[in-house]
Kinemage of the C-alpha trace (Angstrom):
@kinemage 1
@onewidth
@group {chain A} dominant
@subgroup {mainchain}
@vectorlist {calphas} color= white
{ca unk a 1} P 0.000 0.000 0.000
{ca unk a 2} L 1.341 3.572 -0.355
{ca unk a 3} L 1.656 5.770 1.730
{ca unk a 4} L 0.137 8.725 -0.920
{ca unk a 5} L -3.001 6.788 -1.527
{ca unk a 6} L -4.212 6.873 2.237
{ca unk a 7} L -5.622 10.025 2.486
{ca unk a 8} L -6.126 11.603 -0.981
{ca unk a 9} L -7.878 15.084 0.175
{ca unk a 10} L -4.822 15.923 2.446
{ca unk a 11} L -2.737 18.468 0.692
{ca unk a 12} L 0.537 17.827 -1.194
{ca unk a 13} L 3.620 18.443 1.789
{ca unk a 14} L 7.095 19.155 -0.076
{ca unk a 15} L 9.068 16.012 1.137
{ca unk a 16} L 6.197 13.071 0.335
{ca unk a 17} L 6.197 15.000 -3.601
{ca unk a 18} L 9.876 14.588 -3.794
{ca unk a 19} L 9.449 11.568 -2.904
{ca unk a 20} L 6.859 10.438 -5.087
{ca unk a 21} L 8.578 12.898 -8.316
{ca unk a 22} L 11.834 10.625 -7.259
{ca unk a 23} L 9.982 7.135 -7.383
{ca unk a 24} L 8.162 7.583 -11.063
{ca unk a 25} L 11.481 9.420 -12.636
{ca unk a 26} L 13.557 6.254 -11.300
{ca unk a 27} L 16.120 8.985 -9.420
{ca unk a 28} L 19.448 7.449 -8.352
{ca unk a 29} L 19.136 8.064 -4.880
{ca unk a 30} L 21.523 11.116 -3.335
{ca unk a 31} L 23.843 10.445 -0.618
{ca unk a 32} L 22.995 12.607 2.602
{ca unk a 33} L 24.605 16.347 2.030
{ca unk a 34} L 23.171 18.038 5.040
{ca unk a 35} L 23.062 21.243 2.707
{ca unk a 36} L 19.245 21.630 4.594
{ca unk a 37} L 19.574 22.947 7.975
{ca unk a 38} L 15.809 21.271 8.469
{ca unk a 39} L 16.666 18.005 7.219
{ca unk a 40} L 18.482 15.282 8.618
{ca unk a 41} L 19.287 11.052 7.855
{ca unk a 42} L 15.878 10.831 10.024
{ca unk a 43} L 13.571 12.775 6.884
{ca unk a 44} L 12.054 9.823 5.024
{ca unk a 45} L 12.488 11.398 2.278
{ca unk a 46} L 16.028 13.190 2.480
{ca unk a 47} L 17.806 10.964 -0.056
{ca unk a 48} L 14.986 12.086 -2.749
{ca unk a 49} L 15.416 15.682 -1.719
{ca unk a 50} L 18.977 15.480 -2.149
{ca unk a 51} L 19.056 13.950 -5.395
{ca unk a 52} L 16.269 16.020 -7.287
{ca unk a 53} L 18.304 19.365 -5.569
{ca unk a 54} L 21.845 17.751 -6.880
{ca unk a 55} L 19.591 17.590 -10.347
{ca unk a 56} L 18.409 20.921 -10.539
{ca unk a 57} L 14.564 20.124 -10.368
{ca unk a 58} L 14.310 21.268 -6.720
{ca unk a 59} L 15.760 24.154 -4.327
{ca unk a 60} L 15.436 25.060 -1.062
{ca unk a 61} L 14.915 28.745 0.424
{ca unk a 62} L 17.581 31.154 0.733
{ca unk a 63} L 17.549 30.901 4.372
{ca unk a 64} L 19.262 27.460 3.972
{ca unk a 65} L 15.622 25.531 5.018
{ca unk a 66} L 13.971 23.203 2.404
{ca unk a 67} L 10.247 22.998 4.706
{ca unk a 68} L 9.794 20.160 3.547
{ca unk a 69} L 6.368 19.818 5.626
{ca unk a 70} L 5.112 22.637 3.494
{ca unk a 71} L 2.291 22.278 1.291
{ca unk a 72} L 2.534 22.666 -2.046
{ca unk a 73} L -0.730 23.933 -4.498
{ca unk a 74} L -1.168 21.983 -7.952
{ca unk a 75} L 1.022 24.559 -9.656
{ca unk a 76} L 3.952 24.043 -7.884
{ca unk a 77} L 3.267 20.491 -8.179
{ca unk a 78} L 3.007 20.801 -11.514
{ca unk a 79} L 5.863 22.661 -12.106
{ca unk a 80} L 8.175 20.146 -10.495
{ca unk a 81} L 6.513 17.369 -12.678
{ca unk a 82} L 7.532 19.172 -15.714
{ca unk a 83} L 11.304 20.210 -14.441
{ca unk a 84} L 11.700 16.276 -13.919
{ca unk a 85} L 10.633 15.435 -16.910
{ca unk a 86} L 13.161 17.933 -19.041
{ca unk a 87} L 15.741 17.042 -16.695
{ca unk a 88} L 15.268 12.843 -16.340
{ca unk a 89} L 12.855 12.872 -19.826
{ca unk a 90} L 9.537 10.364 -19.573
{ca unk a 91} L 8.794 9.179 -16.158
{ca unk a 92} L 8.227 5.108 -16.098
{ca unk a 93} L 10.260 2.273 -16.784
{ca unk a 94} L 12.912 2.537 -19.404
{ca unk a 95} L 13.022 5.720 -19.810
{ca unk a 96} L 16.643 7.352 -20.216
{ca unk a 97} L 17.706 10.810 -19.143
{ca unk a 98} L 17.706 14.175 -21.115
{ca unk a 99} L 21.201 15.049 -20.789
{ca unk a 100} L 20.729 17.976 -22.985
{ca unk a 101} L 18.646 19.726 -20.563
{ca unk a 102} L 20.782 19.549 -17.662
């Protein structure tokens, strides 16, 4: 069972859409960098966060704080969809990176 599908009207927090945008783009996992001062080797999610920041499809604030308990709206949700997909290319199995858009 996953852990999205139990409650489907809750809104969309940062770190479980990392971890789902991670997941269907087949993201080599990141190794911890620490470079959020709100996320440590406990976040569930941390490895995904790292690895779609490394990428380029994700920041954090300036502040050096990634929130990732924030909720995001379908826009920015959106938006990250499409930044994976020009950065990895077509989400699902088999599907081979866009180098030329890194």
């Amino acid at each position: 069972s996953s852990p999205f599908a139990e409650n489907l009207e809750a809104p969309a927090l940062r770190d479980e859409v990392m971890g789902m945008i991670a997941d269907a783009f087949h993201v080599q996992p990141g190794s911890f960098t620490g470079q959020y001062k709100d996320l440590g080797m406990d976040s569930q999610y941390v490895t995904a966060i790292d690895a779609l920041s490394r990428d380029g499809v994700v920041s954090g604030y300036p502040d050096g704080y990634f929130r990732s308990r924030s909720e995001l709206n379908r826009a920015e949700v959106a938006k990250i969809v499409m930044k994976a997909r020009a950065v990895y290319g077509m989400a699902g199995n088999g599907r081979t990176p866009n180098t030329e858009a890194q």
